[in-house]
C-alpha positions, 0 to 999 in steps of 0.5 A: 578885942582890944588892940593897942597900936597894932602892926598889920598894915603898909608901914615904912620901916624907921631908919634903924630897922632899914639898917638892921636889916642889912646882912650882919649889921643887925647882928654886928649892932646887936651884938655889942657888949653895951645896951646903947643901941637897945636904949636908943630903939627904946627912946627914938621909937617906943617910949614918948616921955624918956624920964619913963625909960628907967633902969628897971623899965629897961630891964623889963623889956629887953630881959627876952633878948638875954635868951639865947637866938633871940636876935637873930629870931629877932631879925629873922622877923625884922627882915621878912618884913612881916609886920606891915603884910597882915591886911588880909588879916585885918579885913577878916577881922572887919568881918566878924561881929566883934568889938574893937577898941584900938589904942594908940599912942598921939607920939607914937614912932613906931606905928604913927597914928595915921595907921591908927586912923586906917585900921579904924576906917577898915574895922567898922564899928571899932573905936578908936582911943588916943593918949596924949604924950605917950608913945608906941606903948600907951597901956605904960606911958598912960597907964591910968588912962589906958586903964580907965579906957579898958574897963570901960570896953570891957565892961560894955 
């Protein structure tokens, strides 16, 4: 199994998300006939290296968000909380007899390293990959070395 900067155990919620979660002010943000605030979730959390935050990457992975409800799904999950509740999931993981590659970002905002370091603790045997300068998404920012690191699990 290989896992790239997993959700799943206690994290705080950046400063955006708390202010999203407030009664329409996620709706109001979000429903803003502009990207800025898209952007800047992208930039501030996700993406380590901003010259990689292109007008095609942007598209890419925000094109889901023209579907109609998406935000408000969107927020539905934000505000539940969900994300950071999954430890009784993690430790059945640990249980089973499988193989794990984690790979984590080292600038990683959204799910900071440290999370890295506790899930590896609690799935034994797993192995822990870090990639310098790159973000919560390192299978993009080091695509090449995210590759390399993937072939190499599953080849084993």
């Amino acid at each position: 199994m290989l896992l790239v900067a997993p959700s799943g155990l206690p994290n705080p919620l950046p400063l955006t998300g708390q202010v999203f979660k407030l009664p329409r002010t996620g709706e109001f943000f979000l429903g803003l006939n502009n990207n800025a605030i898209r952007r800047k979730n992208l930039r501030d959390l996700w993406i380590h290296n901003a010259e990689l935050l292109t007008e095609k990457y942007f598209e890419n992975v925000t094109r889901f968000h023209k579907i109609n409800h998406t935000t408000e799904v969107l927020l539905t999950i934000l505000r539940k909380e969900f994300f950071d509740k999954l430890r009784d999931e993690i430790d059945c993981l640990a249980q089973m007899e499988v193989p794990v590659l984690l790979v984590w970002g080292r600038e990683d905002k959204a799910i900071p390293l440290h999370c890295g370091h506790q899930m590896h603790r609690i799935l034994k045997g797993s192995r822990l990959e870090v990639i310098d300068n790159a973000g919560h998404v390192p299978n993009f920012e080091g695509a090449e070395e995210f590759n390399r690191l993937a072939v190499v699990f599953l080849r084993e």
